[in-house]
N, C-alpha and C positions, 0 to 999 in steps of 0.2 A: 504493500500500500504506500509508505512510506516514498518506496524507487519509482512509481508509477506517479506519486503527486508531485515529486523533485524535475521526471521527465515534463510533464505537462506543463507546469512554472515554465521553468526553459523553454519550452514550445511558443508559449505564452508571450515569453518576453522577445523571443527571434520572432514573431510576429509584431509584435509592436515597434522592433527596430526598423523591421520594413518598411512599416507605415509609417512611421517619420522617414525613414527615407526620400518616399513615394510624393507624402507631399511637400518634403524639402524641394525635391526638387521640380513638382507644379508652384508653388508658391514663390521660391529663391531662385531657380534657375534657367526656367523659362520664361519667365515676364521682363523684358526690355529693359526696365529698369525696377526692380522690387522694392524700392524706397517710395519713389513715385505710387506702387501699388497701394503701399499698405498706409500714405500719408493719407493716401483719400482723395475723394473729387476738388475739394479747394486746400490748397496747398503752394507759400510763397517758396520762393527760391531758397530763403535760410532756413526756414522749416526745414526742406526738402536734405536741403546737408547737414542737418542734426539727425533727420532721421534716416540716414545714410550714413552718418558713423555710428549713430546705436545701432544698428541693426551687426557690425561689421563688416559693410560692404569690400571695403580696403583690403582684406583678409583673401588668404587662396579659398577655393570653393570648399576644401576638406578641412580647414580651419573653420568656415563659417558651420559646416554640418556639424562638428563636434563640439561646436561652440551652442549651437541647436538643441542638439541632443543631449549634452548634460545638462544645457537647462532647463527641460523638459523632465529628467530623472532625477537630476540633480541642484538646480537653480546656478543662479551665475550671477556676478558680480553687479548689484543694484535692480535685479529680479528675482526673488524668493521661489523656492519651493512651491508647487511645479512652475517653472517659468516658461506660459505661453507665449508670451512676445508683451510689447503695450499698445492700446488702442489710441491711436491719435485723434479719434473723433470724440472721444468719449473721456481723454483725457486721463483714463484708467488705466493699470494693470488688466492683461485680459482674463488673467485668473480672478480677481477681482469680482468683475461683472460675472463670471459663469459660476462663483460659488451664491451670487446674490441673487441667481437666477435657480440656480439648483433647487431648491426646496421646492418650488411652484413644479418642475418636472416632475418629480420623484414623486409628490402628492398628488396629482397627474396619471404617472406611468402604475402605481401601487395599488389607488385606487382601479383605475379601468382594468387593471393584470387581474383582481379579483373578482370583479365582477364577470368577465371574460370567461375566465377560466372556470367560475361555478358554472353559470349558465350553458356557456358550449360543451362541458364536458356532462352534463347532466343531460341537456337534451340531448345531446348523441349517444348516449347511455341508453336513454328511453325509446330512443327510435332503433336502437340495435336489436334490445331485446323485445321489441314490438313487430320486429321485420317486417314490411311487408302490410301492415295495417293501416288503415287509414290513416289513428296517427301518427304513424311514422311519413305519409305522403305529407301529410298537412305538415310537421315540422322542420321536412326537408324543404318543403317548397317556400316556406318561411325565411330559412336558413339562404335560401338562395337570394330570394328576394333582397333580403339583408345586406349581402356580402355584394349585391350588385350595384347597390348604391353609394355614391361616392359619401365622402368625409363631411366634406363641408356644405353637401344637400341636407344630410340628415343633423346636422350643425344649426343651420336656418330653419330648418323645419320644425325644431325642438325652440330654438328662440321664438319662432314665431306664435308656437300653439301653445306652451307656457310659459313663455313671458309676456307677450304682449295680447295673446287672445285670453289665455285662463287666467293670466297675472297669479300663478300656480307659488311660481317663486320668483326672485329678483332680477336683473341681467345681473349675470358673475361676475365679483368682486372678488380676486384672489385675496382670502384673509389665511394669516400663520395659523397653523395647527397650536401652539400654543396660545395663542390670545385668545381665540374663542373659540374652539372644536366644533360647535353646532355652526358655525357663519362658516369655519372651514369649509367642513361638509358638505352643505345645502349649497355652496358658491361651486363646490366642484362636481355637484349633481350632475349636470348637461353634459361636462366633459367626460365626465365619466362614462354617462348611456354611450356619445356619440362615439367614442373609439368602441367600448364595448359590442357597441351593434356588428358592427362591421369584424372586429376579429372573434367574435365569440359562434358569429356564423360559418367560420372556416375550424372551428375548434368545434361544434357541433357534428361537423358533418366527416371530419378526420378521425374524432373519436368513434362515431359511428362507425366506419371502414375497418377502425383496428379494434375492434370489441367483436364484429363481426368476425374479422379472421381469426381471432384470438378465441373464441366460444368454440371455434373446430378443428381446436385442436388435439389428438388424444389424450392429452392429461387431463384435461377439464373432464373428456366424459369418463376417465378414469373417477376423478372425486367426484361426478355425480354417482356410479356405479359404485361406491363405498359409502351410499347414502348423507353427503352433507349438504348442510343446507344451502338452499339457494342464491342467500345474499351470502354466504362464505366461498361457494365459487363461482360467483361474478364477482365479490367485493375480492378477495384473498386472493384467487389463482387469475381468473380474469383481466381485471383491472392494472391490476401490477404490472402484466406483457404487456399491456395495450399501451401506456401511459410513457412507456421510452420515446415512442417517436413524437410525443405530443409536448413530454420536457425538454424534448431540444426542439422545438419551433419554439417552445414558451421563452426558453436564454432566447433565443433571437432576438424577440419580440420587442421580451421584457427588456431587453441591452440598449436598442435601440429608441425605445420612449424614454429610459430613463434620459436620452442625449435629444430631449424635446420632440414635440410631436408640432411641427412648424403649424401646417393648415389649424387644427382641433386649437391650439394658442393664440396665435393668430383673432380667428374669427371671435372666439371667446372673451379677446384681448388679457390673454394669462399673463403675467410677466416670470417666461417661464424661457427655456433654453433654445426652444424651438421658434420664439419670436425673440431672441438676442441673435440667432443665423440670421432668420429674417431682414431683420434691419439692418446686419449690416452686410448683405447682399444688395440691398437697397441703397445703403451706404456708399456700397465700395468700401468697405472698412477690411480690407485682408487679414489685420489680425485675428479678427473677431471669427471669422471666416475660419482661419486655421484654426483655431483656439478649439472650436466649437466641433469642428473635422475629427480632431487627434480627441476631444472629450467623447464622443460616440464610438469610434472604432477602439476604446480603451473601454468602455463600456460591452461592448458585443463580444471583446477576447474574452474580460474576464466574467461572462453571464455565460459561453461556450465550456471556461472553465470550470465553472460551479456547476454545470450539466455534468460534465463528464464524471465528477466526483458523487455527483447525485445517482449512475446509473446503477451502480452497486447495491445501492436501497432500497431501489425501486423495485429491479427485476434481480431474484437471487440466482439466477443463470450467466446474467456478466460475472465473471473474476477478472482482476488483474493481474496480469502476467508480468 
């Protein structure tokens, strides 16, 4: 276990070098002049050569990447721990603004991951072992419906019919989980449903496929044949196979909302990770841009690595070798 969690780190971390590699060099070494990129749309001439010697420019290219990269693992001289670069628009550190925006994501990604994942996994449970029954047509046809409708339709459409037709609850106000837990909540109701809709009907309808395969297989009709009961081998022998491939879509998922869900924030107007990209796409802000790159793809290695350590749990058929 031990040799098996040592390899995967290591795995973990030569992926992560890449990816600072990858966008070192779209960010640093394909753009004309990358000082000009990351000043931003308005920017004077002595701006432009201050932030052309903080950046390093003056430096060979394998100076400035190393100079990169331990700031990023390691901080560097007048950027702290992790050092993403600094925002010239904003005036910030860009770790700064992405810890300031973090919470609003994670309260975001944590909620919708739960609701998601009860609902799709439960009704693709129901329609597995319903095969074939009307309600299984009726919550497949549901599921699809769901999963065909874009983000930001069913975004508007939730604004529109409780907030301003039933006046149900407020437009959302992102408030801290500690200041008031019920204004948390009820503010991130809508965002909640709106991703949930949409991945809890691919998590419906995949859990269906692999409970299906999973129920025919000899061992189950082994433990029905030794008379146990029914929720013990759908819940105990069932369940357990079925839920491998459904934990590694969920690290994906889960990796990638926690690094902002742009549209769902956006629309909602969250001050949350996915509208700090936003803006400064809109911006031109390049740090922020990178900043926000290297927080997502550090997010998705290490939600791939918490899967693989979770497979062992799950299903008692993986071992590590």
């Amino acid at each position: 276990m031990i040799g098996y969690l040592a390899r995967r780190i290591g795995a973990a971390a030569v992926i992560l070098l890449v990816i600072c590699a990858v966008t070192f060099v779209i960010f640093y070494v394909l753009p004309t002049d990358p000082a000009l990129a990351a000043c931003g749309k308005t920017c004077t001439p002595e701006y432009l050569a201050r932030v052309r010697a903080e950046m390093g420019l003056d430096q060979p290219v394998h100076t400035q990447f190393w100079l990169y990269v331990s700031g990023v693992f390691a901080g560097r001289e007048g950027c702290g721990f992790p050092c993403f670069g600094y925002s010239y628009q904003n005036a910030l550190p860009v770790w700064d603004l992405l810890l300031d925006r973090l919470g609003a994501s994670v309260s975001l990604a944590i909620g919708a991951a739960v609701l998601w994942l009860v609902a799709g996994v439960g009704i693709g449970v129901i329609s597995a072992l319903r095969q074939g029954s009307a309600l299984d047509r009726t919550l497949m046809i549901a599921t699809l419906t769901s999963a065909s409708l874009p983000v930001y339709f069913v975004a508007m459409l939730l604004l529109l019919l409780v907030v301003r037709v039933t006046r149900i609850l407020p437009y959302p106000a992102y408030v801290e989980l500690t200041t008031d837990p019920v204004a948390w909540a009820s503010n991130l109701l809508l965002p909640w449903v709106t991703l949930a809709a949409l991945y809890a009907a691919m998590y419906a309808r995949m859990s269906r496929a692999q409970l299906i395969e999973t129920m025919a297989e000899p061992y189950i009709r082994t433990a029905r044949a030794k008379g146990l009961p029914e929720r013990i081998v759908v819940g105990k022998h069932g369940m357990r196979a079925a839920m491998t491939p459904i934990v590694t879509i969920f690290g994906m998922d889960l990796g990638g909302l926690l690094a902002g869900a742009m549209i769902t924030e956006t629309v909602f107007g969250l001050p949350g990770i996915g509208r700090l990209a936003y803006d400064g796409i809109v911006k031109a802000d390049q740090p922020v841009i990178l900043g926000t790159t290297l927080l997502a793809a550090f997010f998705v290695v290490f939600a791939n690595l918490a899967v693989d350590l979770l497979y062992g749990v799950i299903d008692p058929r993986v071992r590590y070798s």
